[in-house]
Each structure stands twice: as structure tokens, then as C-alpha cells.
C-alpha positions in Angstrom: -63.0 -153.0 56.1 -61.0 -154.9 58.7 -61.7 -153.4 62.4 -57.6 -153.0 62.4 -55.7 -150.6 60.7 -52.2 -152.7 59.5 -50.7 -148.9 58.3 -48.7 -147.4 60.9 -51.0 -144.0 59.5 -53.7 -143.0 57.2 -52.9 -139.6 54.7 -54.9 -136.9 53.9 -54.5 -135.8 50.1 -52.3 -133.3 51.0 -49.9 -135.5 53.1 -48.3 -137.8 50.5 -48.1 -134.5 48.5 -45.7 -132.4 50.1 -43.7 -135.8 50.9 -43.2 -136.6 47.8 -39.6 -134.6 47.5 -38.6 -136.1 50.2 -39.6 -140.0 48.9 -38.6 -139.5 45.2 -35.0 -139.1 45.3 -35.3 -142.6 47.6 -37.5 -144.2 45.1 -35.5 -142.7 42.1 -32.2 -144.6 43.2 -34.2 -147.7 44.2 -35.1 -147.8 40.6 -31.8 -146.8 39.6 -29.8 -150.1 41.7 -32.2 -152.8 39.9 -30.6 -152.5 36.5 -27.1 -153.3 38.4 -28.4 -156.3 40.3 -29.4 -157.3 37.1 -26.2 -156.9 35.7 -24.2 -158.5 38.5 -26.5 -161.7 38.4 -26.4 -162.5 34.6 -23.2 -162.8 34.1 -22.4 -165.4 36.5 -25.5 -167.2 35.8 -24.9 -167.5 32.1 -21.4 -168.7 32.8 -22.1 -171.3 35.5 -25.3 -172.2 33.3 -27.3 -171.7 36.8 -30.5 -170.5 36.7 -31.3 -166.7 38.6 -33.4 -168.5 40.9 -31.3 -171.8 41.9 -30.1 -171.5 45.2 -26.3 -171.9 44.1 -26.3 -168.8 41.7 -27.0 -167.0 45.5 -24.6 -168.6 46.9 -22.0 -168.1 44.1 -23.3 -164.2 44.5 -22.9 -163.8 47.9 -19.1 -164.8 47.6 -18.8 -161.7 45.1 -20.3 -159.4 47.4 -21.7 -156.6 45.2 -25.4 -158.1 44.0 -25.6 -158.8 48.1 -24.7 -155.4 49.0 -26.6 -154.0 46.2 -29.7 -155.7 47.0 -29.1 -154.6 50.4 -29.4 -150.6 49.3 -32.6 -151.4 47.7 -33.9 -153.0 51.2 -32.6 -149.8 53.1 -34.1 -147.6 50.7 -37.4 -149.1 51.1 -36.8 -149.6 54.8 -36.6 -145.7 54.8 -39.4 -145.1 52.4 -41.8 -146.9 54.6 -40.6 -144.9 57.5 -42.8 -142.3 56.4 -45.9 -144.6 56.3 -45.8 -145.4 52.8 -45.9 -148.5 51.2 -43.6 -149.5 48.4 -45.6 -152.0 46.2 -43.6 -152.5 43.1 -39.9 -151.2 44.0 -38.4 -151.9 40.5 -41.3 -149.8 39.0 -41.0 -147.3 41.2 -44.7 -147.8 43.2 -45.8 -146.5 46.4 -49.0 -146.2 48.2 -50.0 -144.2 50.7 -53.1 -145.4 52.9 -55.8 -143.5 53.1 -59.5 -143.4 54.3 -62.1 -143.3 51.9 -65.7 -143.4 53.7 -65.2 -146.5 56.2 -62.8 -148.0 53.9 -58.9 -147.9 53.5 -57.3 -147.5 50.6 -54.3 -146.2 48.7 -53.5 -142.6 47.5 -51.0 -144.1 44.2 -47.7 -142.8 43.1 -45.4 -143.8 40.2 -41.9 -142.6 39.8 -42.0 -140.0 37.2 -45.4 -139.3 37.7 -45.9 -135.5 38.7 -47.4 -136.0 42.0 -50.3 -138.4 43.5 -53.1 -137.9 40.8 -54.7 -142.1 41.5 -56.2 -144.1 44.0 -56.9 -147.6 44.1 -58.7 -150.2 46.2 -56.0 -152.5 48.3 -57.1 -155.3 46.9 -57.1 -154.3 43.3 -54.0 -152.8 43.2 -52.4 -150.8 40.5 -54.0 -152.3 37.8 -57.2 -150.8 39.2 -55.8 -147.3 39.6 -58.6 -144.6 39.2 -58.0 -140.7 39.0 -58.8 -138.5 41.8 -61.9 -136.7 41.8 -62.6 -133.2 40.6 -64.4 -130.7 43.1 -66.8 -129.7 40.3 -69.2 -127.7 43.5 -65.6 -125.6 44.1 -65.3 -124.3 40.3 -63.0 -127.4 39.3 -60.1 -126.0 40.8 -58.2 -129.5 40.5 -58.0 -133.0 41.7 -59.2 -133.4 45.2 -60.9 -136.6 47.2 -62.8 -137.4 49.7 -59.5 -139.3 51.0 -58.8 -138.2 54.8 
């Protein structure tokens, strides 16, 4: 573990949990705006025979206006998602991560939109792909998913 924390806080299990109403309708229109930037950006680049990345599709974009402001939403929303201390790691999938201590080491509580509520973790470094299930508290009777995560 790094002897500085980058997060501007570290959740408890709880934490991300009752935030969730508050980040999903955020995350939820995030998701929502990509399929529009999508549409806005084809279009002209099929007609103009410009690639999506070619520095003269943006430009051609940015005359238009909407892909520009629409990418702009997207950057807000995420602006105010992170606001919270999360982390939005895959915006057009919907990811965020919360940090979180596990032992001595930081790592993310994981949420993805449509998901009921935070039921992964992963290591920062493996990221989603190395998602694991919360614990169960077999000692308390089983009652559900809990961590050690502070």
C-alpha cells in the first residue's frame, strides 16, 4: 500500500450503500447520454469519410455543438459523482468504486448500474475484471454480505 491515500475518503460498507440513490440517477443518465454521442459522431464521420478519432471529425463536431455539449453532461455528471468520493471507472458501463480499507490495503467497494446495491470488491490494480463477492458473516448466523472493509 502507498503511504498516501489519493481518495479524497475511504467508505465503510455501509457508506456507498445508502449513497447509492443519490449516485444512480447520476450514473443512470451518464449511461443514458453515450448512446447520443454515439449518434451525433457517426453520422458526420461516415459522411466526411473521417475517422471518430481524427482530429478533424472533432473539429467538424465542435462546429455542430451538440456531441460537445453532450460530452460535456457526461463530464458534469461524473464531476458530481466524484464529489461524493467515488470513483467512476467505466462511465459508459455504468462503473464506480468506492475506496475502501481492507487490513492495511485500499481497495474498492464495486458497483454497476443495474446492480442491486454494492455486493463486489476488487483490488485497484485488478480492477473489475477481478471483482470478488463480499464476504458472508457466517460467526453472525449468515445474516448477509458484510466485509471487513472500513
Amino acid at each position: 500500500m502507498a503511504s498516501e491515500n489519493p481518495y479524497p475518503r475511504l467508505f465503510t460498507l455501509e457508506e456507498p450503500r445508502r449513497l447509492l440513490p443519490k449516485t444512480e440517477p447520476l450514473v443512470s443518465e451518464m449511461k443514458q447520454t453515450f448512446p447520443k454521442i454515439h449518434k451525433e459522431i457517426a453520422p458526420p464521420s461516415i459522411e466526411s469519410g473521417i475517422p471518430p478519432t481524427n482530429p478533424r471529425l472533432s473539429e467538424r463536431l465542435e462546429q455542430r455543438g451538440i456531441a460537445t455539449a453532450l460530452v460535456s453532461r457526461v463530464n458534469e455528471l461524473i464531476g458530481r459523482i466524484h464529489e461524493h468520493g467515488c470513483v467512476v471507472n467505466g462511465p459508459e458501463a455504468g462503473l464506480v468504486d468506492f475506496p475502501a480499507l481492507l487490513d492495511s490495503e485500499i481497495v474498492f467497494l464495486c458497483w454497476k448500474h443495474g446492480e442491486a446495491g454494492i455486493e463486489h470488491w476488487h483490488r485497484i490494480p485488478e480492477g473489475f475484471a477481478g471483482r470478488r463477492p463480499l464476504l458472508e458473516d457466517r460467526q453472525a448466523g449468515g445474516e448477509g454480505p458484510i466485509s471487513t472493509v472500513h
